[in-house]
LUMLUM-987727 format. One record per residue (C-alpha): y, x, z; residue in three letters. Coordinates in pm, 1 decimal. Each point is the difference from the previous one (the first is absolute). Layout:
N
{py->Y; px->X; pz->Z; r->ALA}
...
//
This chain:
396
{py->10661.7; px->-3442.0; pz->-19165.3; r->UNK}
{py->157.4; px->350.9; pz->123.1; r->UNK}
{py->-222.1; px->346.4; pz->-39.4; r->UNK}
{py->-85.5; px->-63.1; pz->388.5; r->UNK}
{py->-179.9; px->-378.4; pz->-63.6; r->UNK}
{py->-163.5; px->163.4; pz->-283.4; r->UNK}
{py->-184.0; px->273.8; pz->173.7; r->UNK}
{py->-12.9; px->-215.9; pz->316.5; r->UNK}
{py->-349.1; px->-151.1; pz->-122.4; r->UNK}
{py->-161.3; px->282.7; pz->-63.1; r->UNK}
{py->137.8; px->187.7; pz->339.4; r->UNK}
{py->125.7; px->-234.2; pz->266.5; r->UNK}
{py->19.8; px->220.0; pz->270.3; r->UNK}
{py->274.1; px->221.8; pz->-168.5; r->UNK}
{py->128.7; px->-118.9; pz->-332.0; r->UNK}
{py->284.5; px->216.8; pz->13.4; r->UNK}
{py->-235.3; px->295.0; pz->-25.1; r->UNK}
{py->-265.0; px->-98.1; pz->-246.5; r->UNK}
{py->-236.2; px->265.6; pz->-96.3; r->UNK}
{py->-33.6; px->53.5; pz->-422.1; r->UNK}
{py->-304.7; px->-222.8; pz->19.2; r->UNK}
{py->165.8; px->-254.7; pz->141.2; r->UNK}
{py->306.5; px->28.9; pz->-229.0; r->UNK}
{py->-209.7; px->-26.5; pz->-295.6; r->UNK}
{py->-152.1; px->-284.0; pz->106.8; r->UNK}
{py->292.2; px->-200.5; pz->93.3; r->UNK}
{py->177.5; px->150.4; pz->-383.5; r->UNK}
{py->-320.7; px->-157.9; pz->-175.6; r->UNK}
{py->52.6; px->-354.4; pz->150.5; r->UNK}
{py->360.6; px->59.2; pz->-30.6; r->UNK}
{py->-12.7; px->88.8; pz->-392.7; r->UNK}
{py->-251.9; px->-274.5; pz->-50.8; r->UNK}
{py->263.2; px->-260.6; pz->156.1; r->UNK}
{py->340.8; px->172.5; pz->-159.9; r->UNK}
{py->153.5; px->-297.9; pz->-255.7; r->UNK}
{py->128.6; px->302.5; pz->-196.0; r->UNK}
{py->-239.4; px->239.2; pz->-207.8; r->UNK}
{py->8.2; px->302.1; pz->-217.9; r->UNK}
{py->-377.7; px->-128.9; pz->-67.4; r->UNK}
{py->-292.5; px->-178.2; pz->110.7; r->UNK}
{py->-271.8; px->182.7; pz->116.2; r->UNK}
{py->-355.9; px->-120.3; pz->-36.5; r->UNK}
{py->-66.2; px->72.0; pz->325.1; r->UNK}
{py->345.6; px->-235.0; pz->163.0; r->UNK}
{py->-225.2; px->-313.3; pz->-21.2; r->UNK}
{py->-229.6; px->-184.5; pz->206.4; r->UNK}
{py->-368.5; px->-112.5; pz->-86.7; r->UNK}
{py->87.4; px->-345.7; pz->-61.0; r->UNK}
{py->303.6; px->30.0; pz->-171.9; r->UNK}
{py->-131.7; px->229.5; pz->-277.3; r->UNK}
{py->-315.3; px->-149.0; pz->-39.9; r->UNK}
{py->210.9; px->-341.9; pz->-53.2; r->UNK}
{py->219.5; px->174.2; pz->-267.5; r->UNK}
{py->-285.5; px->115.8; pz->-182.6; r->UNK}
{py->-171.1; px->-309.9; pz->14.2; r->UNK}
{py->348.7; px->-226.3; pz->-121.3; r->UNK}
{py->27.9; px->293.4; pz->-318.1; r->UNK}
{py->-377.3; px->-70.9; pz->-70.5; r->UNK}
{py->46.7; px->-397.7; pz->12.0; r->UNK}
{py->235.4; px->75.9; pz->-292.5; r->UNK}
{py->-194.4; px->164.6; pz->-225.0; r->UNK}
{py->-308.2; px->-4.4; pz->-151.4; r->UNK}
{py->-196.4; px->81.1; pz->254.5; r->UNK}
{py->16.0; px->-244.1; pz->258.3; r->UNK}
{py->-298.6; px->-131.8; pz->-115.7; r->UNK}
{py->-201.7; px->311.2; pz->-131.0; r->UNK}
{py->-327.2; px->71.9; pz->211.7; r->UNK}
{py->-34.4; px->263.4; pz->255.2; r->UNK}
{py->-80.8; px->388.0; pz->-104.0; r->UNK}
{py->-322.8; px->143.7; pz->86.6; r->UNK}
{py->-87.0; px->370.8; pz->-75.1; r->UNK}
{py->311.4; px->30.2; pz->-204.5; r->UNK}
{py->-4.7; px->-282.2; pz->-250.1; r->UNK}
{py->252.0; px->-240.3; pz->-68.0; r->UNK}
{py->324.4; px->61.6; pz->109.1; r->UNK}
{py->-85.9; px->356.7; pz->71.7; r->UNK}
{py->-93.4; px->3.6; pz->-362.2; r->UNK}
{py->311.2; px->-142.8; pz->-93.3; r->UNK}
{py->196.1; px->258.3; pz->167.2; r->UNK}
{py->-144.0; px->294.1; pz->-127.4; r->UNK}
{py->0.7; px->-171.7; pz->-357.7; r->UNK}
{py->398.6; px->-19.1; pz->71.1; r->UNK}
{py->48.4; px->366.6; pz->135.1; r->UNK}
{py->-183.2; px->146.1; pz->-309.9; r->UNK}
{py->235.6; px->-175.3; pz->-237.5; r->UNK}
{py->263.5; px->64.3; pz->203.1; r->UNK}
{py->-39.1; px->336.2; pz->-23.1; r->UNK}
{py->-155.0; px->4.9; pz->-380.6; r->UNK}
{py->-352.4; px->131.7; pz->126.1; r->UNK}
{py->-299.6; px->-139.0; pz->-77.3; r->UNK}
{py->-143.3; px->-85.0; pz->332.2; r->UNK}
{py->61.3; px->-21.4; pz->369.5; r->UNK}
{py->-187.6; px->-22.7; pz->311.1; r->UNK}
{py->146.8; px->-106.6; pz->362.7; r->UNK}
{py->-48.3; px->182.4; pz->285.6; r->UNK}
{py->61.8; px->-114.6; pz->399.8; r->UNK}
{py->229.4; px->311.0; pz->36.6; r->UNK}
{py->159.4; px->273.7; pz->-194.8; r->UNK}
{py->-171.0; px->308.2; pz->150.4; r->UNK}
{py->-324.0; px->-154.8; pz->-94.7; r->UNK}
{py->100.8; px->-50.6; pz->-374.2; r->UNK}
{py->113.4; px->360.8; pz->-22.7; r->UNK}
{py->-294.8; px->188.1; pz->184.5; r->UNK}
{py->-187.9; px->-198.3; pz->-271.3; r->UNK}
{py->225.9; px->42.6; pz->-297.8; r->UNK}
{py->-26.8; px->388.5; pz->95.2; r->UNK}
{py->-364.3; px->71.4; pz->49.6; r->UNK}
{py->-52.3; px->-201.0; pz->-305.0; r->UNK}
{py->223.6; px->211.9; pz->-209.6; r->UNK}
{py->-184.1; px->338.0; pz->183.0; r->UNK}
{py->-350.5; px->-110.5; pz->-96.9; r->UNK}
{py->170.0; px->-1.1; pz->-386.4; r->UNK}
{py->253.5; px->315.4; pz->-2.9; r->UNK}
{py->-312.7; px->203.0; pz->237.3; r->UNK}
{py->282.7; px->103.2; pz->244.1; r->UNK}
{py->42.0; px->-139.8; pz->337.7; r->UNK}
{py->360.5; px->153.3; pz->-13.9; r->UNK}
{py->322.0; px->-254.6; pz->-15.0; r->UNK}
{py->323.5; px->176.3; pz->-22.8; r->UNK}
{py->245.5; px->-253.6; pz->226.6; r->UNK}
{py->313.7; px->37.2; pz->210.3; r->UNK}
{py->-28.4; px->148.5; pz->347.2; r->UNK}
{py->197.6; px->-335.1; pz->51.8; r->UNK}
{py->-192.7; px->-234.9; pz->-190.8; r->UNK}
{py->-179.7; px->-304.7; pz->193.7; r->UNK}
{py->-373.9; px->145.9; pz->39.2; r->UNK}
{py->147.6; px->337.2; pz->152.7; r->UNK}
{py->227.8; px->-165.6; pz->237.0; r->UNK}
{py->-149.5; px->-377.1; pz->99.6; r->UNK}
{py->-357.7; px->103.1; pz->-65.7; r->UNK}
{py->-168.0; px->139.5; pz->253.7; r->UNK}
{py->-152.6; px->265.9; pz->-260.9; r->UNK}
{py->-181.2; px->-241.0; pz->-173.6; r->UNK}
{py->-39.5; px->170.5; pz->-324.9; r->UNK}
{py->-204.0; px->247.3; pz->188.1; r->UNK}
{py->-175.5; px->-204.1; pz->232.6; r->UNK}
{py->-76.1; px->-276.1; pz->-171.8; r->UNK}
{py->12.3; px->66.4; pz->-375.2; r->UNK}
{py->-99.7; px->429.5; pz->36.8; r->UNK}
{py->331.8; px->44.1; pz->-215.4; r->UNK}
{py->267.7; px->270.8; pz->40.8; r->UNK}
{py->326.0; px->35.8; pz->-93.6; r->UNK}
{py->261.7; px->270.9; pz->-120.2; r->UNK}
{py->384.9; px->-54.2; pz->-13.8; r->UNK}
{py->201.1; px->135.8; pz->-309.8; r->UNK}
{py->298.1; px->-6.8; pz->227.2; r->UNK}
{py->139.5; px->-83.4; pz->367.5; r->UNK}
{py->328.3; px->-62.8; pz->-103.0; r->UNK}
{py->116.2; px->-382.1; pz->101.8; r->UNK}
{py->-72.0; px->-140.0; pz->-349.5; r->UNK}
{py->-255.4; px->-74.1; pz->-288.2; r->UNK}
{py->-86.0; px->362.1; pz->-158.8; r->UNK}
{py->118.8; px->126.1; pz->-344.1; r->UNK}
{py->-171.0; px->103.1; pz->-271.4; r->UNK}
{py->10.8; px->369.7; pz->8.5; r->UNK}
{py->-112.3; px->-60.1; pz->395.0; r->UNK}
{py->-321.8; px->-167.4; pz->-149.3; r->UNK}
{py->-44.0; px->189.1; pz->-294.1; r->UNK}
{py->6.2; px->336.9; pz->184.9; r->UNK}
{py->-172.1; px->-104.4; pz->294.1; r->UNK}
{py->-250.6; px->258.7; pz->111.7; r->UNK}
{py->-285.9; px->-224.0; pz->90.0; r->UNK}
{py->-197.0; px->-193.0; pz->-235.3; r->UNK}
{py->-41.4; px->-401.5; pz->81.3; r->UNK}
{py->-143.5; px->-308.6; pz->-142.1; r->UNK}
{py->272.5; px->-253.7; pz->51.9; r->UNK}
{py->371.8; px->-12.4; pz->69.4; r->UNK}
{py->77.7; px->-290.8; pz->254.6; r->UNK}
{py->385.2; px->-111.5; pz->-58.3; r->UNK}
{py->149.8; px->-234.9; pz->271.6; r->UNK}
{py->304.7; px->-183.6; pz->-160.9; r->UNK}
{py->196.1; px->-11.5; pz->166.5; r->UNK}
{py->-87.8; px->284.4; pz->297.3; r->UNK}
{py->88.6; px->-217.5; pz->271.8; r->UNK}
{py->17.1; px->250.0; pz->243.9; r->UNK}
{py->238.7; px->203.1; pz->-138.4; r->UNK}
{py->236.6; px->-287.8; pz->-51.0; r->UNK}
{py->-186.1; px->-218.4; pz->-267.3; r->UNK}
{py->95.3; px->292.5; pz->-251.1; r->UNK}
{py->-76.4; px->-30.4; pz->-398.8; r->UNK}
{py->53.4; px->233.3; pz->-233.7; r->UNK}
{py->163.4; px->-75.7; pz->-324.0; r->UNK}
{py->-171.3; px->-150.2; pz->-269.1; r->UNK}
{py->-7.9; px->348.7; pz->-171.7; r->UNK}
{py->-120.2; px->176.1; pz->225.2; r->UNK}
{py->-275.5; px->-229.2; pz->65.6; r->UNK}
{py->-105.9; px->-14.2; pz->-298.0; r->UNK}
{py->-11.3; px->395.9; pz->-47.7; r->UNK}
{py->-199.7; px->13.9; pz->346.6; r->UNK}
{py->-273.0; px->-210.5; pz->-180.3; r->UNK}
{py->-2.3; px->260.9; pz->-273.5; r->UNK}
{py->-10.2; px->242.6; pz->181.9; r->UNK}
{py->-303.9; px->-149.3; pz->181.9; r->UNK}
{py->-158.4; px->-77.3; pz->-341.4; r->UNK}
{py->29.7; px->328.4; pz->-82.0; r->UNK}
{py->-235.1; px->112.6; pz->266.5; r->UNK}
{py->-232.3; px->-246.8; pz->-90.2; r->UNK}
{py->71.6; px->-211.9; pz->328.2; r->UNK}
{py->-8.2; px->-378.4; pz->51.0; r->UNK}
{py->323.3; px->-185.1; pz->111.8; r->UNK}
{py->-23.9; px->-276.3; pz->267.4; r->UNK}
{py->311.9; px->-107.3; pz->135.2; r->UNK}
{py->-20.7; px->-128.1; pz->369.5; r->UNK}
{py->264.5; px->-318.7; pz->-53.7; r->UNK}
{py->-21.8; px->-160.5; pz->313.8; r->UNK}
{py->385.6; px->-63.5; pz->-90.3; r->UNK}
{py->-12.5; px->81.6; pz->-384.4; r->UNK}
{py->106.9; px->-417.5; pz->-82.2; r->UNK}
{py->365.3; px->126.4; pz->107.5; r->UNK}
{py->28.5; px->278.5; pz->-217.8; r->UNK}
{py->66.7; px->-159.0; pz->-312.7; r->UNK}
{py->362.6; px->32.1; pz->64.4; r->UNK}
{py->31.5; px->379.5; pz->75.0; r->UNK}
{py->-196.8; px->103.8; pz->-304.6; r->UNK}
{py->122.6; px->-276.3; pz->-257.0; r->UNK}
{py->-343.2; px->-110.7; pz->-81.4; r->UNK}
{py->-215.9; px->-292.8; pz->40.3; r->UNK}
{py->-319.2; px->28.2; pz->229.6; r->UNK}
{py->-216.6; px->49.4; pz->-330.5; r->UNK}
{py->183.2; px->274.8; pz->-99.1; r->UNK}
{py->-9.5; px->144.9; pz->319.2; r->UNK}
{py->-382.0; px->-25.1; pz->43.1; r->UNK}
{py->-77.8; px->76.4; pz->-290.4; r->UNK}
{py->43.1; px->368.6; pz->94.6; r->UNK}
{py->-275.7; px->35.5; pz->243.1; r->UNK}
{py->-383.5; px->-62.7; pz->-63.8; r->UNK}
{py->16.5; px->-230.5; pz->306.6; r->UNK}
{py->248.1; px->-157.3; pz->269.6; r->UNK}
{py->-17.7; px->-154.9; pz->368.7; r->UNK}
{py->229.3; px->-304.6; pz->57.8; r->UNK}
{py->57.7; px->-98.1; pz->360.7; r->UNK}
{py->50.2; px->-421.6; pz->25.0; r->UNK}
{py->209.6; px->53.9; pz->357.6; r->UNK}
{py->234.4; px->260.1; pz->-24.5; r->UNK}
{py->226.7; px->-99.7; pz->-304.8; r->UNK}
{py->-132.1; px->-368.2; pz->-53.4; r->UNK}
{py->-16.7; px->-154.1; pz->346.9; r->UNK}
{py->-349.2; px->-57.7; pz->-2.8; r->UNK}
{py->-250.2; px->-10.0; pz->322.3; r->UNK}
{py->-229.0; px->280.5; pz->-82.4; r->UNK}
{py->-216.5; px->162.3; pz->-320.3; r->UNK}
{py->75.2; px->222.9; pz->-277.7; r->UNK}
{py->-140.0; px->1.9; pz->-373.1; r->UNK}
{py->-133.2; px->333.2; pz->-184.5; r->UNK}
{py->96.8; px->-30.7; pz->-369.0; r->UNK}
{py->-170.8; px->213.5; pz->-306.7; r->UNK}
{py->-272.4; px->21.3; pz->-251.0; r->UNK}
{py->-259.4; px->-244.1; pz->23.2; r->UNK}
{py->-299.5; px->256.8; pz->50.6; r->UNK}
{py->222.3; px->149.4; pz->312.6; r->UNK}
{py->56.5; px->-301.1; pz->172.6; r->UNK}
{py->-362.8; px->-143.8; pz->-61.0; r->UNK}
{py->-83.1; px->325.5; pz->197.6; r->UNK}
{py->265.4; px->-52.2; pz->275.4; r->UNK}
{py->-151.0; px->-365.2; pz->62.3; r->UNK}
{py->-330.9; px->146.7; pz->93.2; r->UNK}
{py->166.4; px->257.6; pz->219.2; r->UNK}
{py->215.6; px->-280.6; pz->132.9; r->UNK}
{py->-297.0; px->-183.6; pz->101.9; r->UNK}
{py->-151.3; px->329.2; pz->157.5; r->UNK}
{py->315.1; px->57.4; pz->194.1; r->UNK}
{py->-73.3; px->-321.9; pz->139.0; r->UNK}
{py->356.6; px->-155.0; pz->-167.0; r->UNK}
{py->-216.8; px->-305.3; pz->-171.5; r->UNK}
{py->145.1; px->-226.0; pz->213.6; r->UNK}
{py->-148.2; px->-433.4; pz->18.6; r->UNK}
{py->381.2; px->-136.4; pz->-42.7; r->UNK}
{py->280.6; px->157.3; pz->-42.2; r->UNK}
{py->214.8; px->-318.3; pz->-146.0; r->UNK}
{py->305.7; px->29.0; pz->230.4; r->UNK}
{py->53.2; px->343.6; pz->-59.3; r->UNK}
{py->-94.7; px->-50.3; pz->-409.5; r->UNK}
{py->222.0; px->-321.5; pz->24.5; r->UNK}
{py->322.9; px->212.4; pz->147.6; r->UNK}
{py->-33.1; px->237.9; pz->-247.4; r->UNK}
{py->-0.8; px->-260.3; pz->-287.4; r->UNK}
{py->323.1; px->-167.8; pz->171.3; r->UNK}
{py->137.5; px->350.0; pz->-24.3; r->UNK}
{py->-16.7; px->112.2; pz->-338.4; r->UNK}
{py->117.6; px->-369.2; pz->-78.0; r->UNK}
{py->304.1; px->7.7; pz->241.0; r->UNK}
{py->62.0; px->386.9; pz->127.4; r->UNK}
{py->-88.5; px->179.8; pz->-304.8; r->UNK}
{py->306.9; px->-184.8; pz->-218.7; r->UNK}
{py->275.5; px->115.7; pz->239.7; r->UNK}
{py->-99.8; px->318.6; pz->93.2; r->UNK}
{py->243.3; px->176.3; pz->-245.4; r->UNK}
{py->278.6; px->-215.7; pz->173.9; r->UNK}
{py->-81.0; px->170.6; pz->327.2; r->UNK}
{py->-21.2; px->305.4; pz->-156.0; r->UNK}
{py->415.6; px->-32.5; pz->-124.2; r->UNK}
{py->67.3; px->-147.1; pz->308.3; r->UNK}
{py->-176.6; px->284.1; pz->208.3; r->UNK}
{py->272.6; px->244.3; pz->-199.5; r->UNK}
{py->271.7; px->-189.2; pz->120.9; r->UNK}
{py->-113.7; px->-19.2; pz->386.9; r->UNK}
{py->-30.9; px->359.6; pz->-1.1; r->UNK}
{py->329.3; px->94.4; pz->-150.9; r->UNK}
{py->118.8; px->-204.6; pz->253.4; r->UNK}
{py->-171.4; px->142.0; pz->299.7; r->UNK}
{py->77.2; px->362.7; pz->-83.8; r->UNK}
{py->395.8; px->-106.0; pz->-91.6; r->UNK}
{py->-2.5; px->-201.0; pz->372.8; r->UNK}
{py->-178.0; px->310.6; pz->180.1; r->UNK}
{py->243.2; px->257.7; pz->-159.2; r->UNK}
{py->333.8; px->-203.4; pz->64.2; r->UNK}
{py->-166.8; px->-45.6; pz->337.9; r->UNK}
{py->-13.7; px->409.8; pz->38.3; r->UNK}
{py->-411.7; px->-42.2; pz->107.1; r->UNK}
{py->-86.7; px->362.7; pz->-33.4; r->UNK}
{py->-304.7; px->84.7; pz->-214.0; r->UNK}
{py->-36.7; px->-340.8; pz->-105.2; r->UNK}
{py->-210.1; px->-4.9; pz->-319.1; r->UNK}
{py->-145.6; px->-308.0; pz->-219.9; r->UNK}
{py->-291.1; px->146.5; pz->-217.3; r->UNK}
{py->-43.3; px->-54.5; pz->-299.1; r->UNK}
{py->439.2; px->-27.1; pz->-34.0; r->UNK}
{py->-101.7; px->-248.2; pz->-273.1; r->UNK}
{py->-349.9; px->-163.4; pz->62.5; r->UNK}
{py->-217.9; px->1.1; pz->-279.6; r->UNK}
{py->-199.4; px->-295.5; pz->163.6; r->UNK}
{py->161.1; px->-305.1; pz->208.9; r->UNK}
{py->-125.5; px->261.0; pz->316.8; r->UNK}
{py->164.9; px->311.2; pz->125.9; r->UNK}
{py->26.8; px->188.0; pz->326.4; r->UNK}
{py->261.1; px->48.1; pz->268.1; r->UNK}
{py->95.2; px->316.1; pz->211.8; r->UNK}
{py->218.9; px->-34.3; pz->295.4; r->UNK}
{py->30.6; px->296.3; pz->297.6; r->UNK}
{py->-81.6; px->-187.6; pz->275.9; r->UNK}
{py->-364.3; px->-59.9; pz->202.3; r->UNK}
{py->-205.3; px->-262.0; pz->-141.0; r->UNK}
{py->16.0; px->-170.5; pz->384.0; r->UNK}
{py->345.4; px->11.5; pz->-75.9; r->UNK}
{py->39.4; px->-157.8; pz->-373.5; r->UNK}
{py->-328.4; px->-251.4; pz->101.0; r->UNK}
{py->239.2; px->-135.0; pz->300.9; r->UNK}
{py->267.1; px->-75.8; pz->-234.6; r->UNK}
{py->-205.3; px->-183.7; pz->-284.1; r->UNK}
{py->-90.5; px->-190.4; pz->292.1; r->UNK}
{py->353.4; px->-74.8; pz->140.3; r->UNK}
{py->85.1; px->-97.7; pz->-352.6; r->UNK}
{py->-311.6; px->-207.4; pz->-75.4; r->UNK}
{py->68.8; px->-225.2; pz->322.7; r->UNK}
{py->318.8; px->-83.7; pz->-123.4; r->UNK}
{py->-157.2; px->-110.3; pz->-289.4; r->UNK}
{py->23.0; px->262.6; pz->-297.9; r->UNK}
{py->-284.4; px->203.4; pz->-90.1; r->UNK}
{py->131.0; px->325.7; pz->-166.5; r->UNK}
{py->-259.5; px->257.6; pz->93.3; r->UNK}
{py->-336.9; px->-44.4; pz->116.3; r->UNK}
{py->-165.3; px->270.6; pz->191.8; r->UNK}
{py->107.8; px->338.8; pz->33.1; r->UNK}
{py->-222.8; px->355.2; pz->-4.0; r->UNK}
{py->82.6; px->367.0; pz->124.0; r->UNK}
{py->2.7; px->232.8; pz->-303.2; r->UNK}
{py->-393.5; px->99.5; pz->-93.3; r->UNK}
{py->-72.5; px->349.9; pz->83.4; r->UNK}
{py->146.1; px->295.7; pz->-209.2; r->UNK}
{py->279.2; px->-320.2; pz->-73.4; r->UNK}
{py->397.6; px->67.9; pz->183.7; r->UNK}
{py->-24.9; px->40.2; pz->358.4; r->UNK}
{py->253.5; px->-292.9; pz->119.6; r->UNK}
{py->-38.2; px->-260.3; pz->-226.9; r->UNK}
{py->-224.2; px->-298.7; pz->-38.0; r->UNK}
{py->-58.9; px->-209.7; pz->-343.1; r->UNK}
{py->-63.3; px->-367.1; pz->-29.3; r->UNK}
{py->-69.7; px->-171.3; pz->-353.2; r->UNK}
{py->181.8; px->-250.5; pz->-150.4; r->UNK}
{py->-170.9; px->-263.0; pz->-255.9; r->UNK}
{py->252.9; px->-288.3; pz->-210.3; r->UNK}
{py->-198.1; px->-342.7; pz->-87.1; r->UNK}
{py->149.0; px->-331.0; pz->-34.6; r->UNK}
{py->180.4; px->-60.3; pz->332.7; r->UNK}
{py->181.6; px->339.0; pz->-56.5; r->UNK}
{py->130.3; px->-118.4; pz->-354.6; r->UNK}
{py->297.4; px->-229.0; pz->200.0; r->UNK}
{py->116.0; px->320.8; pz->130.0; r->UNK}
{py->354.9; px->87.9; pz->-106.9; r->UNK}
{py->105.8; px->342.6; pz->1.7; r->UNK}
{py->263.9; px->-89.2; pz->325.3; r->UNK}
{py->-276.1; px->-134.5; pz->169.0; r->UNK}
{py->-184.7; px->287.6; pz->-50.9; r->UNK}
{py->293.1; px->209.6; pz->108.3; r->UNK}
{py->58.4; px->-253.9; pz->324.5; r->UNK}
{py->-356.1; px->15.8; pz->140.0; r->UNK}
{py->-35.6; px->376.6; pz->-47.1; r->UNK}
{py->317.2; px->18.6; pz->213.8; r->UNK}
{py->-136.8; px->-203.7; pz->258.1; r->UNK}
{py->-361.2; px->157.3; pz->-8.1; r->UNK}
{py->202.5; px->359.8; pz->73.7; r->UNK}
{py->206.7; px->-163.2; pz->273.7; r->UNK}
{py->-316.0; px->-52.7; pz->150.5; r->UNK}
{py->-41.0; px->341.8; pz->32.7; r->UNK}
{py->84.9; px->244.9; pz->314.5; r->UNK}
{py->314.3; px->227.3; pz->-159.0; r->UNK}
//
């Protein structure tokens, strides 16, 4: 199928001049279809082919035959009972979405500290994907100990003018390139918070990949904070739902706020289901994608120099997760048309392309770049060859 047939369905009167709508339709189907992957999205399949999959892994465990949940017993049970030892606290509570488990995780902590104030990012998910809902919703406010594009140090908390309750750590900071800091330095930003008699939770939507970057196991890793948010989707491949992990008086709390934000759902099965297949299957080879996300970005930024792309950038130059971003001067019209162009003849590099936010470098649009298990048969000349192919795509 050429670029044209692609965008044909979506615009029949004039393929050849397909709006951006039209071409990110047509690169959706077209990345869904491509043989050849970086990585599966959760969102390339169709109803019945997922729900299948999930079904087949469930006939081979040991609970094909286990009842339906209601109001968050069995399996649900059975998950949270796995993401609390996973992460060596004593308890765990599901939630339908992530934003729920952290406006909950947060007011919960400000009834105990007395101060509605959580020093974040101006990055971090709740000030970006929100909608304000600390403020709205939860009658929270927040205070940043720095706007530069990663985690703040030690000295930024320690000598930060305004008092708060709670420091909220996303790890990684996904929108400033899935940054960590080092182990160090993490570990002196918690003392630092200590020292001003603050609460740590850690917002680790992605935190199952970090294991790698900071040469500790998940324990380890939680262990620094008095409570953490898991996502189930974004690292794991499951449907939907995230888990709040902490102290067992904090999370008996946050499951009668969950049930007042209206988040104590009848069934949740498939989604607690997906999440069990992924901390069986996903959460094993993460750090593989991790060392093969170094690789594929060494790669890109060797085949973009050689290439003579100006102000080509891959950030971070070495990915401390098995994600990392990609800068290329061009409109995102531009970059999204060849994704698509390369996608129809059956590779899947890239996925969609954004301008630069606001404040970002005028001329340049990012995409991200994730490495799971289709990406691992990647060679480093096939990396090289496709990356060629993807620029020839674009206007010179």
């Amino acid at each position: 199928m050429t670029t044209a047939e692609a965008t044909e369905e979506t615009t029949e009167e004039n393929p050849g001049n397909a709006s951006p709508e039209d071409v990110t339709a047509a690169l959706r189907k077209a990345l869904r279809e491509a043989p050849r992957r970086l990585w599966d999205a959760s969102t390339d399949g169709t109803v019945a082919a997922s729900l299948r999959e999930l079904a087949d892994w469930a006939a081979r465990t040991e609970h094909a035959e286990a009842p339906l949940d209601v109001y968050g017993d069995g399996v649900v049970t059975e998950l949270e009972t796995r993401v609390a030892r996973t992460l060596g606290f004593p308890a765990a509570a599901f939630f339908p979405t992530g934003t729920m488990a952290q406006q909950v995780a947060l007011r919960c902590w400000a009834a105990r500290t007395g101060s509605p104030t959580v020093a974040l990012h101006p990055l971090a998910h709740p000030e970006v994907h929100e909608e304000g809902a600390f403020t709205a919703v939860s009658a929270l406010r927040t205070t940043h100990p720095t706007t530069s594009p990663r985690l703040p140090t030690a000295e930024e908390v320690r000598d930060h003018p305004e008092p708060f309750g709670t420091l909220m750590l996303e790890l990684p900071l996904r929108d400033a390139g899935f940054v960590l800091p080092s182990w160090e330095e993490l570990t002196e930003v918690v003392e630092a918070a200590r020292e001003r008699d603050a609460v740590i939770h850690f917002d680790g939507a992605r935190l199952w990949e970090t294991p790698t970057h900071f040469g500790q196991e998940l324990p380890e890793i939680a262990a620094l904070a008095d409570s953490v948010y898991v996502s189930f989707y974004k690292s794991l491949g499951g449907m939907s739902g995230a888990a709040l992990a902490g102290p067992e008086d904090l999370i008996a709390e946050a499951r009668v706020w969950r049930h007042r934000y209206g988040g104590n759902v009848f069934q949740q099965y498939p989604a607690a289901l997906s999440a069990l297949r992924g901390l069986e299957t996903e959460l094993p080879a993460l750090p593989s994608y991790v060392a093969h996300a170094r690789m594929v970005a060494q790669t890109l930024r060797e085949t973009f120099a050689e290439a003579g792309t100006p102000w080509s950038r891959v950030h971070p130059e070495q990915p401390h997760t098995h994600q990392f971003q990609v800068w290329l001067p061009y409109p995102a019209e531009e970059l999204n048309t060849a994704s698509l162009a390369l996608a129809t003849e059956g590779t899947a590099l890239f996925r969609r392309w954004f301008p630069a936010p606001a404040g970002g470098p005028p001329g340049m649009s990012l995409t991200e770049v994730t490495i799971s298990a289709p990406g691992l048969t990647w060679t480093e000349k096939e990396v090289q060859e496709t990356a060629r192919r993807f620029l020839s795509h674009l206007p010179r």
